[in-house]
C-alpha distance (Angstrom), angle and dihedral (degrees) to the residues before:
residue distance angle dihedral
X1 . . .
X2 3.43 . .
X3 4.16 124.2 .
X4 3.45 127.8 -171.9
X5 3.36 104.3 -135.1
X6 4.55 104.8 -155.9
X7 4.34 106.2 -129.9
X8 3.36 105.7 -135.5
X9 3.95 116.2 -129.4
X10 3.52 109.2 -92.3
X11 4.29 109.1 -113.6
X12 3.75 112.2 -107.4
X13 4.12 89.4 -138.9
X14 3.98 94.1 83.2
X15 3.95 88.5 43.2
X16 4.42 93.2 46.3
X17 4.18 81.1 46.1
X18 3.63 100.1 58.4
X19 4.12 90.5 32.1
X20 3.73 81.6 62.4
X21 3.71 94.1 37.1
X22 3.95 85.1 55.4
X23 3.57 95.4 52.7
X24 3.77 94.5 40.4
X25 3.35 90.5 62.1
X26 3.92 91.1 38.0
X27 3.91 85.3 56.0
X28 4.23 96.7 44.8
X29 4.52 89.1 46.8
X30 3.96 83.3 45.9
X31 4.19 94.0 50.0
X32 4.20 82.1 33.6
X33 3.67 89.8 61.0
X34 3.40 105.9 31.0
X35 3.96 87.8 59.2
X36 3.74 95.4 47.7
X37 4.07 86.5 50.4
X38 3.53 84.6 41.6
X39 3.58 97.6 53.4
X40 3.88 84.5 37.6
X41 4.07 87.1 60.5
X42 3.90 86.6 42.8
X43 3.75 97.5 55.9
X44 3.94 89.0 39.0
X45 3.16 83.5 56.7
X46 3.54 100.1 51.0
X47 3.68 102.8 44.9
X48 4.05 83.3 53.5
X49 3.58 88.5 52.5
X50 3.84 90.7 57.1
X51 3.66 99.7 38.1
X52 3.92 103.3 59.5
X53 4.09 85.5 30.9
X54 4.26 108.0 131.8
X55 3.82 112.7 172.4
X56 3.47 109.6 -118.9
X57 3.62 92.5 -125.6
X58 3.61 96.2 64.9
X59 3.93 82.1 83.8
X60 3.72 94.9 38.0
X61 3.46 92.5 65.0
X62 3.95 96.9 47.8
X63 3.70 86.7 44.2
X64 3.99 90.5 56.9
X65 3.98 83.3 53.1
X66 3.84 104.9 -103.9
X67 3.79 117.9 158.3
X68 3.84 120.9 -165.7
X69 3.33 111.1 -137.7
X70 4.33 146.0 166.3
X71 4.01 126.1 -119.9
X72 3.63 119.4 -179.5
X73 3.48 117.0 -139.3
X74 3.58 131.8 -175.9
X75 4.16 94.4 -51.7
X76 4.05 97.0 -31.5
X77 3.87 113.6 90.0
X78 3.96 93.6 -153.5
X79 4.12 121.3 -147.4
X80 3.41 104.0 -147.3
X81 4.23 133.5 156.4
X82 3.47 123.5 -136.3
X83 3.66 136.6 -152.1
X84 4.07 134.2 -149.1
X85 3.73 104.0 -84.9
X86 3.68 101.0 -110.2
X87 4.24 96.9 154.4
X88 3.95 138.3 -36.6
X89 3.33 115.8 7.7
X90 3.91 116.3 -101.4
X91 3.64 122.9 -148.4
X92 4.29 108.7 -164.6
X93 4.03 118.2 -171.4
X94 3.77 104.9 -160.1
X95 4.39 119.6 -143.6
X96 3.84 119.7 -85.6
X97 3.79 115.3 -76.8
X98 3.46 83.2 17.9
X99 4.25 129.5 113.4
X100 3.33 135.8 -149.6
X101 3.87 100.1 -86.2
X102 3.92 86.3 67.4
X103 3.22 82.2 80.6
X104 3.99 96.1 55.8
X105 4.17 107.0 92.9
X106 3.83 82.3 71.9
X107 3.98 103.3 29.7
X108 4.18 97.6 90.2
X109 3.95 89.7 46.9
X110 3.78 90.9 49.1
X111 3.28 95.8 50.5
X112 3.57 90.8 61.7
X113 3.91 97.4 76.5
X114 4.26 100.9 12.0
X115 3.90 140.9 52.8
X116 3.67 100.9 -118.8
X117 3.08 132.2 -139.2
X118 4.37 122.4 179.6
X119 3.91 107.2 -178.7
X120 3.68 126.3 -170.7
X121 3.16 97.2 -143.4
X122 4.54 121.0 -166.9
X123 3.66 115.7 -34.8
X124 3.56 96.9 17.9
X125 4.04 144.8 87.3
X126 3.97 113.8 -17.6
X127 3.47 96.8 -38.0
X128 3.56 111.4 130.9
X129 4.06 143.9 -165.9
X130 3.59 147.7 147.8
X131 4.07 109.9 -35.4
X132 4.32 79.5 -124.0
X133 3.58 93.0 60.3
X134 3.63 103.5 146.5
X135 4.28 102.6 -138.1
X136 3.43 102.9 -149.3
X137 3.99 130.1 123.3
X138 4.05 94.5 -108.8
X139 3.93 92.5 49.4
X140 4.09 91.3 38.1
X141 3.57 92.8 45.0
X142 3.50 105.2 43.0
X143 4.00 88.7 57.9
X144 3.99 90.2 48.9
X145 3.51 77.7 57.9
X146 3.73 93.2 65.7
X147 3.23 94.7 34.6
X148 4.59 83.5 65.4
X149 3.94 84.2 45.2
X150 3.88 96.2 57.7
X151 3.81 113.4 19.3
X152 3.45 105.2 32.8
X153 3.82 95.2 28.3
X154 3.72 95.7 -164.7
X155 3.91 142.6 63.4
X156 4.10 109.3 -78.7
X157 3.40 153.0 -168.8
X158 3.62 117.4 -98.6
X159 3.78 139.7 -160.7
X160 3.90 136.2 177.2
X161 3.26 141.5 -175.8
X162 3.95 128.0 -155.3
X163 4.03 105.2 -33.5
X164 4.25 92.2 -1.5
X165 3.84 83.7 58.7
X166 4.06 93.0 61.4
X167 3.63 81.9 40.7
X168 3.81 88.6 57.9
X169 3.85 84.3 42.7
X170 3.52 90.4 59.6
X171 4.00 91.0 48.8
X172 3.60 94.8 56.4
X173 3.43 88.1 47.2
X174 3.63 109.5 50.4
X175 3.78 101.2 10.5
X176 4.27 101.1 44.5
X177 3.67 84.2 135.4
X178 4.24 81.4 76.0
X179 3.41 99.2 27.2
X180 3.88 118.7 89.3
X181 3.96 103.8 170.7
X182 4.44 128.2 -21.2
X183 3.82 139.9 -142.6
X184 3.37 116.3 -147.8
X185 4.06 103.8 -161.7
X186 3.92 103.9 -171.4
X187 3.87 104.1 -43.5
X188 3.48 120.8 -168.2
X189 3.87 88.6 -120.3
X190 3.83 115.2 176.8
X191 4.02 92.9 -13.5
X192 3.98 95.0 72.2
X193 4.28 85.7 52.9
X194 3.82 106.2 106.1
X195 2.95 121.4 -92.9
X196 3.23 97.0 28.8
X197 3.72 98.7 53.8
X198 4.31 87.9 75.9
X199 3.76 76.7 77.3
X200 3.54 97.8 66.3
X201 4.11 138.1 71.9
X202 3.58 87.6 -125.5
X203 4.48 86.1 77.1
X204 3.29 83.4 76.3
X205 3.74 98.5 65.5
X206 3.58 94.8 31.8
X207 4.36 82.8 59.4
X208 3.60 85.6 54.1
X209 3.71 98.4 55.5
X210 4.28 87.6 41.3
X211 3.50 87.0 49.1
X212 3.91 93.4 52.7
X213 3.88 89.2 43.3
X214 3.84 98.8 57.3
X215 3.86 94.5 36.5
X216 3.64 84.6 48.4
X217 4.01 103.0 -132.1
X218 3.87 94.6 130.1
X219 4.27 84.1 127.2
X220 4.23 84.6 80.3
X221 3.27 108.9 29.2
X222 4.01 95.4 155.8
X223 4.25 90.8 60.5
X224 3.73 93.4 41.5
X225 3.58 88.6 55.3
X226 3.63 94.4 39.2
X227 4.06 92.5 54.7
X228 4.32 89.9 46.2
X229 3.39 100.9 46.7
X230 3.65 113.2 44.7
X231 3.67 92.3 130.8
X232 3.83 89.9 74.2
X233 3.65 89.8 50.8
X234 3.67 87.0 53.8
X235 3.57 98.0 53.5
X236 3.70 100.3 33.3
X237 3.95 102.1 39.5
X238 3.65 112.6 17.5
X239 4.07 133.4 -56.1
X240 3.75 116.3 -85.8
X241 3.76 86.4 23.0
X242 3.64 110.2 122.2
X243 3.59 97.4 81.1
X244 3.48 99.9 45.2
X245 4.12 81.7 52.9
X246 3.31 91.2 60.7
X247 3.51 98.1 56.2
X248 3.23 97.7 47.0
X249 4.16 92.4 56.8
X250 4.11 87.9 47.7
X251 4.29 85.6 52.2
X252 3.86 86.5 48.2
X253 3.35 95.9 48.1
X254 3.72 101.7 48.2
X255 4.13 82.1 50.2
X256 3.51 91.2 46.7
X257 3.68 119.5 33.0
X258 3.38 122.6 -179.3
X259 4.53 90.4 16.5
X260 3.39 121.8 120.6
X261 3.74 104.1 -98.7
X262 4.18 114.1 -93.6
X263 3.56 125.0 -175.2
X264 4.02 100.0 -174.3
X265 3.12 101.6 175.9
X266 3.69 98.7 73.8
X267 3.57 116.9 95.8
X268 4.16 99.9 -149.3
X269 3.90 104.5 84.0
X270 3.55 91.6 -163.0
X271 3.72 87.1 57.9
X272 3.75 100.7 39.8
X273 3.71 91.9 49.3
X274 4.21 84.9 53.7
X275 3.84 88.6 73.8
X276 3.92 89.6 65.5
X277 4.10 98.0 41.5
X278 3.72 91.4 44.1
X279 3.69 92.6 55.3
X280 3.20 99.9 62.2
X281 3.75 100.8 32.1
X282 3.80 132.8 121.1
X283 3.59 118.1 -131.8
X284 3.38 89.3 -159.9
X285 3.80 84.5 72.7
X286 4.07 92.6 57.1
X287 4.01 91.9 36.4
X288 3.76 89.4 62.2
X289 3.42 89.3 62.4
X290 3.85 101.6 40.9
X291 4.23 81.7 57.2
X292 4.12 94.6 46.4
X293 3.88 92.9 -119.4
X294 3.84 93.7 106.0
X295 3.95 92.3 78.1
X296 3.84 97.5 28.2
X297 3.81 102.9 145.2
X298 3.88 89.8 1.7
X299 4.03 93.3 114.3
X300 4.16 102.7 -169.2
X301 4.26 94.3 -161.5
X302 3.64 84.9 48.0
X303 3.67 103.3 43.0
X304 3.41 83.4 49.1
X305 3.57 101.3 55.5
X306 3.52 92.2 48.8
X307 3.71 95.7 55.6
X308 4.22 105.4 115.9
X309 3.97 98.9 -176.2
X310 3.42 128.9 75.3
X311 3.73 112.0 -82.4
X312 4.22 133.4 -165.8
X313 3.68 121.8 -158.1
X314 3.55 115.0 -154.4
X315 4.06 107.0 -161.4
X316 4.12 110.4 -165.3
X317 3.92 118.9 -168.5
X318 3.46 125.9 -68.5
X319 3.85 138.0 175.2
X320 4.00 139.7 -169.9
X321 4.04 102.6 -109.5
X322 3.96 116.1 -143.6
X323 4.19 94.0 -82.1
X324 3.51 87.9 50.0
X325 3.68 105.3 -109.2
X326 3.51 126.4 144.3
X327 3.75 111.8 -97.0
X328 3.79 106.0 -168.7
X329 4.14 132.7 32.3
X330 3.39 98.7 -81.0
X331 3.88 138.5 -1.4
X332 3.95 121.0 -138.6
X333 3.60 95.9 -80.4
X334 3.81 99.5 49.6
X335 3.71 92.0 58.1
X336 3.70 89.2 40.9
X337 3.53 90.1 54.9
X338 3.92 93.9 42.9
X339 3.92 87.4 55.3
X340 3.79 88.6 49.9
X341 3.63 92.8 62.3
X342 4.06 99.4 44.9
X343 3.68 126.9 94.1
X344 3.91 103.8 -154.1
X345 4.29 101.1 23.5
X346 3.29 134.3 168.9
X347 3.52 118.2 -178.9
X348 4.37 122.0 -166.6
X349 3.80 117.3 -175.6
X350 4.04 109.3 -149.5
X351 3.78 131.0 -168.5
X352 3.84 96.2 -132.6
X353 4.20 130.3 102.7
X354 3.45 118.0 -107.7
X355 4.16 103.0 -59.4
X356 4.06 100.0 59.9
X357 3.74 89.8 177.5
X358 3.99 94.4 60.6
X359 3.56 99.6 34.4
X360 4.13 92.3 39.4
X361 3.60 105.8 18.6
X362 3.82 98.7 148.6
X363 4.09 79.9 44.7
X364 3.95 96.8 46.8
X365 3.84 88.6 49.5
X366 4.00 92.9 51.5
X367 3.60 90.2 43.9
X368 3.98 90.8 47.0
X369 3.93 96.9 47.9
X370 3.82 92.9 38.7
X371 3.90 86.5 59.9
X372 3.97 97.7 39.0
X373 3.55 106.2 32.3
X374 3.72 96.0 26.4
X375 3.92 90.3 -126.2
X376 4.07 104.7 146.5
């Protein structure tokens, strides 16, 4: 027997469920893609950014009439730019790891009232010299020397930042024949002596450019850098950053071959323009340091105290980080000390970081002309 059993009409609920199911998940893979080809476009975007960057004042600087130019002196062939000569002649010593061009958010309005001269001095942009070149302030300095003797040709004005200002130290000292007046901008007076410079964040660097020296990968300094010091990217840039930095200089690169490295995008000009100096740096220069031969028979107190001209000591901030090192140039009692020893001091205290003439520029130049050309 046969029954005819009635099918019920299926409910629409299950079949309006997994319509909306369908589209939900329709909706999420169409967000879901369009953010990946969003973030696609973004980084496109990014990299193209970086790639065709030029800082605007590579033209300011050629505008104001600078010429870069070579000297060859005793076995150094210095790189140095030179401005119009529109007064005294103005010798400027750029930071450690550093180049010239650090020095160019102040360059045009210098220009105005000096002859200026930017060296790279050892170490640092194209300068070049025997591959035994002993980097230490004696050997560096003496040839600086020369280089006052028979490019300049008269005595100067002189300002340094970081490790150029004990290298103007060291001119004033032992060359005051050549040396008219000098700005000290936030030199590492005291604190970079060894041992004392364990006690400092600036170890840390100095290990990197050791650490590049014995494993010998000096040919890439920038990428070797890049890879052992992410931290500062982290605090300086933005966390997680490092890698994303390092990218970004192999895209620029392949773009740009044979260009000083620029990452534009980076708001910090004292660490955009790092990209350039470390480039072309020697970690020999830094390694010296990190093994206490750099300053070996470079006395600071006594240099110092033998310093004749009139000298200005330009003290940026500093702080004590949580392992107790000495994050800065110098703390309150190094520069006290320094002014201690000088005969004709004058001492400024600034609320900048360690480069006053990138973060201050308009500030570094006031301070500068006040001091040299007594304008106030």
């Amino acid at each position: 027997m046969t029954h005819d059993i009635e099918t019920a009409p299926a409910s629409d609920a299950p079949r309006k469920q997994r319509g909306r199911r369908r589209r939900a998940l329709r909706i999420t893979g169409g967000i879901a893609g369009g953010l990946v080809l969003l973030g696609v476009v973004a980084v496109a975007g990014i990299v193209i950014k970086v790639v065709t960057y030029t800082d605007p004042y590579v033209q300011k600087v050629a505008d104001a009439g600078y010429e870069q130019k070579t000297a060859d002196v005793n076995e150094v062939a210095f790189s140095y730019v030179e401005g119009p000569d529109n007064g005294e002649p103005l010798v400027l010593l750029h930071a450690q790891l550093m180049n010239w061009f650090d020095y160019s958010r102040v360059m045009p309005d210098l220009a105005e009232n000096y002859h200026v001269y930017v060296v790279d001095y050892q170490g640092h942009g194209e300068t070049t010299y025997p591959d035994d070149y002993e980097m230490s302030a004696n050997n560096i300095g003496a040839d600086l020397g020369a280089f006052l003797d028979e490019v300049v040709g008269e005595p100067a004005y002189v300002s340094g930042n970081s490790s150029g200002g004990l290298l103007t130290l060291w001119l004033a000292a032992n060359r005051g024949d050549m040396v008219k007046a000098i700005v000290l901008e936030d030199p590492p007076l005291f604190a970079s002596e060894y041992p004392r410079i364990k006690e400092t964040v600036a170890i840390k660097a100095f290990s990197s450019s050791e650490a590049a020296v014995q494993e010998g990968e000096t040919d890439d300094f920038l990428n070797f850098w890049l890879d052992a010091n992410k931290g500062f990217f982290n605090k300086y840039v933005a966390p997680g950053s490092a890698d994303a930095i390092k990218g970004l200089v192999a895209a620029y690169r392949a773009a740009n071959p044979g260009e000083p490295t620029e990452i534009g995008i980076i708001p910090d000009d004292t660490v955009k323009l790092l990209f350039q100096g470390l480039e072309e740096y020697d970690p020999r220069f830094g390694a010296a340091f990190y093994e206490g031969t750099w300053n070996e028979g470079f006395d600071h107190a006594e240099a110092l105290a033998a310093v004749e001209c009139p000298v200005l000591l330009m003290h940026a901030n500093w702080s004590y980080n949580e392992e107790g090192l000495l994050d800065g140039a110098m703390d309150q009692d190094d520069a006290d000390l320094a002014m201690s020893y000088l005969q004709d001091g004058t001492y400024v205290k600034v609320d900048s970081d360690h480069v006053v003439h990138l973060e201050h520029p308009d500030e570094f130049v006031e301070i500068l002309d006040g001091f040299l050309l007594g304008e106030q």
